[in-house]
C-alpha positions in Angstrom: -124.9 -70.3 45.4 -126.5 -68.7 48.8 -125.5 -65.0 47.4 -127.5 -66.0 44.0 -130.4 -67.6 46.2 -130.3 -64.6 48.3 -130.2 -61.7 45.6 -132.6 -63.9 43.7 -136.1 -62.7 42.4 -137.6 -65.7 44.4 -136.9 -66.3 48.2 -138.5 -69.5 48.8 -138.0 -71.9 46.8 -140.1 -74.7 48.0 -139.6 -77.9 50.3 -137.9 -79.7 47.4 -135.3 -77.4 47.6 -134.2 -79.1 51.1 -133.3 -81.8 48.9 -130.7 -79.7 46.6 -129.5 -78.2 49.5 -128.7 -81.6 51.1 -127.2 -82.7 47.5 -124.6 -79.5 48.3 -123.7 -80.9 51.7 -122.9 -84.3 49.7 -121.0 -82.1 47.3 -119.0 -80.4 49.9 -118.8 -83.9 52.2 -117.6 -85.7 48.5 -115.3 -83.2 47.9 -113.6 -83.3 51.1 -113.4 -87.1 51.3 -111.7 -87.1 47.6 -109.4 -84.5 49.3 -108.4 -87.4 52.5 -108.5 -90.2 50.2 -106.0 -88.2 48.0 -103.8 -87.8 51.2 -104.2 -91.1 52.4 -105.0 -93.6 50.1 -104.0 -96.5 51.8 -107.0 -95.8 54.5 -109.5 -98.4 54.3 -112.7 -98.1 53.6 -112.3 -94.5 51.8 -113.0 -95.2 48.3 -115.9 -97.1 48.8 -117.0 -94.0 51.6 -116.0 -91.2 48.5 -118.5 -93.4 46.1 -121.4 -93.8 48.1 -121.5 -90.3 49.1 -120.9 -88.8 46.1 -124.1 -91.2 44.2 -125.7 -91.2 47.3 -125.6 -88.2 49.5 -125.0 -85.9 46.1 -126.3 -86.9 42.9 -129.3 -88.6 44.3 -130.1 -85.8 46.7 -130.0 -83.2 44.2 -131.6 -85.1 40.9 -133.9 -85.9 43.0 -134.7 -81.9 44.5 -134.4 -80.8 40.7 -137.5 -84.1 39.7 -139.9 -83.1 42.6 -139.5 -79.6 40.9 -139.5 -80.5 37.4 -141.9 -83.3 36.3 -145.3 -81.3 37.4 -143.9 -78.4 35.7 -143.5 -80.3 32.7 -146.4 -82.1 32.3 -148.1 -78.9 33.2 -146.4 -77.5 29.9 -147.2 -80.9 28.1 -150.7 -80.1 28.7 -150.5 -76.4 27.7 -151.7 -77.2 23.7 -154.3 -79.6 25.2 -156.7 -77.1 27.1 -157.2 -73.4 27.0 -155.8 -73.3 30.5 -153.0 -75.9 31.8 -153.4 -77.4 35.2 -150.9 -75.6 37.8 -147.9 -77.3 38.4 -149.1 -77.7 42.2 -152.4 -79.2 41.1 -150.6 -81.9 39.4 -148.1 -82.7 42.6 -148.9 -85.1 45.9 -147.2 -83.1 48.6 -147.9 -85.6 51.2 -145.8 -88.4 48.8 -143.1 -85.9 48.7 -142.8 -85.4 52.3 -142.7 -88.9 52.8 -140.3 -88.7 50.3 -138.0 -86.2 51.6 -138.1 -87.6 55.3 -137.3 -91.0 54.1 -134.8 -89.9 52.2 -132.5 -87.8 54.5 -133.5 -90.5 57.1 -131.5 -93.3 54.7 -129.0 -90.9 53.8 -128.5 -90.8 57.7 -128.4 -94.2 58.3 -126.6 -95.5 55.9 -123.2 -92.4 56.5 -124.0 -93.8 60.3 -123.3 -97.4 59.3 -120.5 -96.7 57.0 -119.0 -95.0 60.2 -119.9 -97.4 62.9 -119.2 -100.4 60.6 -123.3 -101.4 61.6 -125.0 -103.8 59.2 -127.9 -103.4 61.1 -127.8 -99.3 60.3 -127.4 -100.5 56.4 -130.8 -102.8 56.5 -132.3 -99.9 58.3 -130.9 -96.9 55.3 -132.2 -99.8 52.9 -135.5 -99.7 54.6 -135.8 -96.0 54.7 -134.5 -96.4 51.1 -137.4 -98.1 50.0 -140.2 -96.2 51.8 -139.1 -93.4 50.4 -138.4 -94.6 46.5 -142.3 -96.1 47.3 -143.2 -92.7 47.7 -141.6 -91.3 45.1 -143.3 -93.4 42.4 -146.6 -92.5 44.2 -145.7 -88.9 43.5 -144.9 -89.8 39.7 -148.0 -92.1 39.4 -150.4 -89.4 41.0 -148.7 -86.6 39.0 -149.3 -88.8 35.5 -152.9 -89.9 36.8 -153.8 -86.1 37.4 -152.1 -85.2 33.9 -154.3 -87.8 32.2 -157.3 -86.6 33.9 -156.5 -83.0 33.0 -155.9 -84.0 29.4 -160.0 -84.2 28.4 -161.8 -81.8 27.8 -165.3 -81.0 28.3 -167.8 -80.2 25.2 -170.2 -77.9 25.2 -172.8 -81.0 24.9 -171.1 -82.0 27.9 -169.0 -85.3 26.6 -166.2 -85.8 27.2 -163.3 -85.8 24.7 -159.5 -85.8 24.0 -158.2 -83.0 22.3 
């Protein structure tokens, strides 16, 4: 993957990239905590460790990456038959909720591998805080994203009126 990133036509791919690049390190983490549960399956605590970071620190982390990517670019598309020239993708996307959104998200991801570690509820409530702050922000992202699509989707007349296509 970082030999088809680095020969790639496009170097930087973006801040939600950090995102798919953290759903790797839960790959790799998954991976090898399939490969110690497989040695030693009678250690407690593993399977439920090998599940949460495999939904968690993996899937979540990169599905998420790939939607912070995707969703302005499609509405963007979406909107291409509406108007002689679609909105960007970028004009469509809150990069302030997607910050929040990142942060918050590596921050529960933290948390919540430190409390599985340290056996802390009090590190769970705070990965299910950081959870929530950034889902919240998330949903900002989608709403603002769909508000700005909405918006885009009218199209001025030459009388000045406004109308959908």
């Amino acid at each position: 993957m970082q030999q088809v990133l680095r020969e790639g036509m496009r170097r930087e791919l973006g801040r939600s990239f950090q995102l798919v690049r953290a759903g790797w390190v839960g790959l790799v983490a998954t991976l090898a905590l399939a490969a110690w549960w497989a040695l030693d399956p009678s250690r407690e605590g593993l399977a439920a460790a090998l599940v949460a970071c495999a939904v968690a620190g993996w899937l979540s982390s990169f599905l998420f990456g790939i939607l912070q990517r995707i969703v302005p670019f499609l509405l963007s598309m979406h909107l291409a038959g509406a108007r002689r020239r679609a909105p960007t993708p970028s004009s469509l996307t809150d990069e302030r909720a997607l910050a929040v959104h990142r942060v918050a998200h590596i921050a529960a991801l933290t948390l919540f591998a430190g409390a599985l570690l340290l056996d802390q509820p009090l590190l769970l409530v705070a990965a299910a805080a950081a959870g929530t702050v950034g889902a919240a922000a998330f949903l900002i992202f989608l709403g603002t994203a769909i508000r700005r699509a909405r918006k885009a989707q009218f199209i001025e007349s030459p009388d000045g009126a406004k109308r959908q296509p």
